[in-house]
C-alpha positions in Angstrom: 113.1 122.6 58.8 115.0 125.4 60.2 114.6 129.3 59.3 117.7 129.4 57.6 117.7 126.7 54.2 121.5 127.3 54.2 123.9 124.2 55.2 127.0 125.7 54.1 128.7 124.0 51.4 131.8 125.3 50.2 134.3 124.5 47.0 132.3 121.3 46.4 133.9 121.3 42.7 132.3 119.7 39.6 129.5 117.5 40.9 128.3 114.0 39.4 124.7 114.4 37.9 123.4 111.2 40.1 120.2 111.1 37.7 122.4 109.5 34.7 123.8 107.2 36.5 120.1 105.2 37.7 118.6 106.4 34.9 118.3 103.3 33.5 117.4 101.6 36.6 113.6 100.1 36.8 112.5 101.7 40.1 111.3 98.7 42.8 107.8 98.6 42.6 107.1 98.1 46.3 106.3 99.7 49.5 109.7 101.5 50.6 111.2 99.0 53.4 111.9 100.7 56.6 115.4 99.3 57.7 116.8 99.9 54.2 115.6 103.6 54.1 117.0 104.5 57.1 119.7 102.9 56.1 120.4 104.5 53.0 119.3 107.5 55.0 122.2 107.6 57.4 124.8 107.2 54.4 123.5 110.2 53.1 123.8 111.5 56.4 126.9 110.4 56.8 128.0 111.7 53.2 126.4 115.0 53.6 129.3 115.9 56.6 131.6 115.1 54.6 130.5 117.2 51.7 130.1 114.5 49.2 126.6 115.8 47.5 126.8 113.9 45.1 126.7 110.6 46.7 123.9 111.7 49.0 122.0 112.4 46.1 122.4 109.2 45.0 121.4 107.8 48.0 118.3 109.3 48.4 117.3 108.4 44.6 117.8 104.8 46.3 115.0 106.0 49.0 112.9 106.8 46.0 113.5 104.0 44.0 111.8 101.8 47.3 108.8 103.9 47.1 108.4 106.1 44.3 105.4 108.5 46.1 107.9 108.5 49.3 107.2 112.4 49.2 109.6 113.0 52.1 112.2 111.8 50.6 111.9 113.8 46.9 111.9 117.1 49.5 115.5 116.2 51.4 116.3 115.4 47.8 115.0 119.2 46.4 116.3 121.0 50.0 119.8 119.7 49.0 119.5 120.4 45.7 118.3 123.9 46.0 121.4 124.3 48.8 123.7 123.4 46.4 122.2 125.8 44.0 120.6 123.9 41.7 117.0 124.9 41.0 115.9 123.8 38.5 116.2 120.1 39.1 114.9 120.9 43.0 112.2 122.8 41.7 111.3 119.5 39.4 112.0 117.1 42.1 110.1 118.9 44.9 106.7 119.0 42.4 107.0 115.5 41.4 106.7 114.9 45.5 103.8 117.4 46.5 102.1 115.5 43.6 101.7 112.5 45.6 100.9 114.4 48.7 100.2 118.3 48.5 99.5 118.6 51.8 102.6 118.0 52.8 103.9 120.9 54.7 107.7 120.6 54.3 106.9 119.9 50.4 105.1 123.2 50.4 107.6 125.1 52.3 110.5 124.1 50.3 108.9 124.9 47.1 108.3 128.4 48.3 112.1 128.6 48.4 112.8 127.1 45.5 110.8 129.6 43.8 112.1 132.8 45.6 115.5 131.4 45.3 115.0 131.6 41.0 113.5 135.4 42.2 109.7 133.9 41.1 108.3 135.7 44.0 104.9 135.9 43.1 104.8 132.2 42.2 106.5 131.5 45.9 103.9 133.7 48.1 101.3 131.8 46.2 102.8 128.4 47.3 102.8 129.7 51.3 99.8 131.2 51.0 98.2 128.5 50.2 99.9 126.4 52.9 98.5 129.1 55.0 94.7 128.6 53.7 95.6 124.5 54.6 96.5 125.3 58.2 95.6 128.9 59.3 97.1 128.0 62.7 100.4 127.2 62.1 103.0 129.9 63.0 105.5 127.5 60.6 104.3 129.3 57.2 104.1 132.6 58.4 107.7 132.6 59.8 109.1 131.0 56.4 107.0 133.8 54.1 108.5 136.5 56.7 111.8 135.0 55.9 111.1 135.1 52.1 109.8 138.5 52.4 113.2 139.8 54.4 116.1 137.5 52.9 114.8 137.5 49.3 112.5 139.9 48.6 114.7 142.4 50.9 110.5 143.6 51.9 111.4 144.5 55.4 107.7 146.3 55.9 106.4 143.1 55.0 108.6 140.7 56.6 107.5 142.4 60.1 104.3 142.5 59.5 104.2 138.8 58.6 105.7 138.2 62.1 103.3 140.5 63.7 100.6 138.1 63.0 102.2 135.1 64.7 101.9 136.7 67.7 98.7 137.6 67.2 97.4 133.2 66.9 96.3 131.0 69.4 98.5 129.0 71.3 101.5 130.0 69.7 104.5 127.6 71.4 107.6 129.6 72.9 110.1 128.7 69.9 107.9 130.8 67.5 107.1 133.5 69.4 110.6 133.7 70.1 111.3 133.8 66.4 108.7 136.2 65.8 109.9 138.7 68.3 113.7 137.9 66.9 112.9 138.8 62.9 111.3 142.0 64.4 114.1 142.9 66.2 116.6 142.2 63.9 114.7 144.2 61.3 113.8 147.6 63.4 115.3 150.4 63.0 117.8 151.8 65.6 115.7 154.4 66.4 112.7 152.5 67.3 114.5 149.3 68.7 113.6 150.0 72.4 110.2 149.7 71.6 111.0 146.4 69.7 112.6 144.9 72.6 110.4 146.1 75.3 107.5 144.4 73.7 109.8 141.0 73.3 110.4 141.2 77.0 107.2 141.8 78.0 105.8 138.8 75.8 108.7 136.6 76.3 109.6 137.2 80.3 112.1 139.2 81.9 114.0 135.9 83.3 113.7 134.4 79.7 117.3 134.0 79.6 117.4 133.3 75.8 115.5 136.6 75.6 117.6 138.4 77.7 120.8 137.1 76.4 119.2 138.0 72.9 119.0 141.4 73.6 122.2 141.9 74.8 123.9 140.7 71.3 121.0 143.3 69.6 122.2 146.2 71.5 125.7 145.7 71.3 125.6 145.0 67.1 123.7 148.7 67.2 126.7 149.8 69.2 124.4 150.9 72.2 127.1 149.5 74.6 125.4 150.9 77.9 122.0 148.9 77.6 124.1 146.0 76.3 126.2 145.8 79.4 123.1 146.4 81.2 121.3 143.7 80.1 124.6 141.2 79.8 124.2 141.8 83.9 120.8 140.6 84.0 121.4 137.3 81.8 124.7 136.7 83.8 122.6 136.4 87.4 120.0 134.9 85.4 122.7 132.2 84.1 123.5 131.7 87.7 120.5 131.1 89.5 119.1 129.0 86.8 121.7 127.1 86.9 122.1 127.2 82.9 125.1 124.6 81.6 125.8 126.8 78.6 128.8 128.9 79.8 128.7 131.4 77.2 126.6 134.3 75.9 126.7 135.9 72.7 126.8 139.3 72.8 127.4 140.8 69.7 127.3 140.0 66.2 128.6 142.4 63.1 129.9 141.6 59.7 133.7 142.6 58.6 135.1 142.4 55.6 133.3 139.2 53.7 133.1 137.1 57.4 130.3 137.1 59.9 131.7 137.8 63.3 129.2 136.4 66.8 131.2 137.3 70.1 130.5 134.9 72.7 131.4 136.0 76.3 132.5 133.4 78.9 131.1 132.5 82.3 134.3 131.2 83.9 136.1 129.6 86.9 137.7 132.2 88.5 140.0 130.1 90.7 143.4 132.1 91.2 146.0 130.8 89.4 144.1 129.8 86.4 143.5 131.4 83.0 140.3 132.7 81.9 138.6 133.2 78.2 137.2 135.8 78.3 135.9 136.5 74.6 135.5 133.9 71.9 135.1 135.8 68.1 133.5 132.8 65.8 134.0 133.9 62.6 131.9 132.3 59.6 131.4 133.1 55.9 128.4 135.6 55.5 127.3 133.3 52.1 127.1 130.3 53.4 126.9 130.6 57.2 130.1 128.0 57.6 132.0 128.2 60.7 135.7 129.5 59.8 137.5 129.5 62.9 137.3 131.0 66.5 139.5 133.6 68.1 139.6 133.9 71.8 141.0 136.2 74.1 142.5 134.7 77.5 143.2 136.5 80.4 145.8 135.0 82.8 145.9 135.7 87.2 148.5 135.6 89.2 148.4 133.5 92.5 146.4 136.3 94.2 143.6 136.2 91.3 144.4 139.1 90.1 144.9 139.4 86.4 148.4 139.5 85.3 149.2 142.6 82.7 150.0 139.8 80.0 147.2 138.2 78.4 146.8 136.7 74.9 144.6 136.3 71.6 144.1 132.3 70.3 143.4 132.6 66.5 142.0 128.6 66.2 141.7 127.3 63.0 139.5 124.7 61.6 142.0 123.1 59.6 145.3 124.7 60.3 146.7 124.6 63.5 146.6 128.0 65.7 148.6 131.0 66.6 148.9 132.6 69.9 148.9 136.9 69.7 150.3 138.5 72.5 149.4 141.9 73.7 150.2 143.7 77.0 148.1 146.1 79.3 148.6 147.3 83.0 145.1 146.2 84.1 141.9 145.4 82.4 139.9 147.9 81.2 136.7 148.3 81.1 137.0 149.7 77.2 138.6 145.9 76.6 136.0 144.3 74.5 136.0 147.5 72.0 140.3 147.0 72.2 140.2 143.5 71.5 137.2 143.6 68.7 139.4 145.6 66.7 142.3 143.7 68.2 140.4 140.7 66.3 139.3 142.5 63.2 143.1 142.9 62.5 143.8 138.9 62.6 140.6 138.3 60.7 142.0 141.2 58.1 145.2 139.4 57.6 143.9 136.1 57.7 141.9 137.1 54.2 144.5 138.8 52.8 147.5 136.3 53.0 145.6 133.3 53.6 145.9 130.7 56.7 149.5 130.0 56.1 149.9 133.6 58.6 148.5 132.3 61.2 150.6 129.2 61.6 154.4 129.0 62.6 157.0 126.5 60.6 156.5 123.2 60.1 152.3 124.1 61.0 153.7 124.5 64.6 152.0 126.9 66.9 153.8 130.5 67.2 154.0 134.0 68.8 153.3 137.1 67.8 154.7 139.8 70.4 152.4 142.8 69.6 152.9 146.1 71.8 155.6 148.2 72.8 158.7 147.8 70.7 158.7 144.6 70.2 157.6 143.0 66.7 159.5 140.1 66.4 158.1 137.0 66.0 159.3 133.7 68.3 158.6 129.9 68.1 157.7 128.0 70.7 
């Protein structure tokens, strides 16, 4: 169970109440049969990508009717249920599994959310506290009541402090810790961030390249641009001598308008002759965390590999097609990222106002944009 209990579900419409329809079903008396749970398990799988809730619910009420104390499968039950917004029923779901085993800690977690999601805060610290008091040493419940304490209980005081004592176990492993240091970040205030970061660094390595590339995205969404490029430099030689195979780096994240913008920067090819991404703005819905569509800015180099004054902005769309922007510069400068942020703010801003059908050419073929100069027109390839 990640930190985040959003899956992103959007416009799922009016959903079937799978309860009626095996309500009067006699549940299988019998040990729950391994090859038929998974397999019901891998239709709800396979339902759940496509955004069909309510036959995954379904299927994991088949789960349930093989073993009726399967207490794993009530809680993927109750976390879908409480993504989908539905409390209530997850909140009666998840206690009719932690009944048949209350120490199980993913039964106990997801409660807690339950709870703070129907704002019965008390009620949820009480459930992760007492997973704390069942396993003192595990960094698990202290990072979900820090999340509780920052996302719904907006306690930011708190929600550090919670942190702070993960670091402070025994043998905490590096995906915690790293965590930990991130919620404390994220939640410092701009005039005490160095601090913050330092103490990440110092804890975490200073050729941690997650950490490293971390910091860079932190400084950047304050808008301290110098220690942002300074420490996009270190991850970049870091990338390189340890060989890492992801070839980008996010370094900035903000929210605009009602979207949730990560920049990714590119480690590229830079064979002359061949065109380079340079910048890649993902933008996703700030409700439900659900990738929208990527906007990327290429560069292209003339035979000499030196970059031509032309380059271009790729607005991709996740169901629509694309559009190609053009804009034109004499050289690259080294204010570009700034100029093509608000380059891409522009394309996300019309893209919510008039909907997708501006960013696609006739017939959903692929268009240009000339943008610069005195040119406005717009051409079809």
């Amino acid at each position: 169970m990640g930190i985040s209990k959003k899956i992103g579900f959007l416009l799922l419409g009016t959903l079937l109440n799978c309860m009626s329809v095996i309500a009067n079903t006699e549940p299988i008396k019998a040990t729950a049969d391994t090859t038929l749970a998974k397999e019901y398990l891998g239709q709800a799988n396979a339902y759940l990508k496509k955004q069909q809730v309510d036959s995954a619910l379904i299927c994991y009420d088949k789960i349930i009717m093989l073993d009726t104390t399967l207490t794993d499968a009530y809680v993927s039950k109750a976390e879908l249920l409480l993504n989908i917004g539905r409390y209530e029923e997850a909140l009666s779901v998840n206690t009719k599994g932690l009944k048949f085993e209350p120490s199980n800690i993913d039964a106990i977690i997801t409660q807690s959310y339950i709870l703070a999601s129907m704002s019965r805060f008390d009620e949820a610290m009480k459930v992760i506290d007492g997973g704390i008091e069942k396993y003192p040493d595990n960094p698990t419940f202290y990072l979900h009541k820090a999340n509780i304490y920052h996302k719904y209980m907006k306690d930011i005081p708190n929600s550090i402090t919670t942190c702070e004592k993960i670091l402070k176990l025994k043998n905490v492993d590096y995906e915690h810790r790293f965590l930990a240091h991130s919620m404390i970040v994220q939640n410092t205030e701009k005039s005490s961030i160095n601090k913050a970061v330092n103490a990440m660094i110092k804890d975490m390595g200073e050729s941690d390249y997650s950490t490293i590339a971390f910091v860079t995205k932190i400084y950047n969404s304050l808008s301290i641009y110098d220690k942002g490029e300074k420490y996009k430099k270190i991850a970049f030689k870091l990338h390189d001598k340890q060989k890492i195979e992801d070839k980008t780096i996010c370094i900035d994240e903000y929210n605009h308008s009602n979207v949730i913008v990560q920049v990714f920067e590119y480690f590229d090819p830079k064979d002359a002759g061949s065109m380079k991404v340079q910048y890649e703005f993902r933008v996703y819905d700030n409700q439900t965390y659900e990738w929208k569509y990527n906007i990327r800015v290429e560069y292209f180099f003339d035979i000499t590999g030196k970059y031509k004054s032309q380059m271009a902005v790729m607005a991709t769309l996740s169901k629509d097609g694309f559009r190609t922007y053009w804009d034109t510069f004499s050289e690259l400068e080294k204010t570009s990222y700034k100029k093509w942020m608000k380059f891409a703010n522009k394309i996300i801003d019309d893209k919510l106002k008039v909907g997708s059908a501006s960013l696609i050419g006739k017939d959903n073929k692929s268009s240009t944009i000339i943008i610069g100069g005195d040119k406005s027109s717009e051409e079809q390839k």
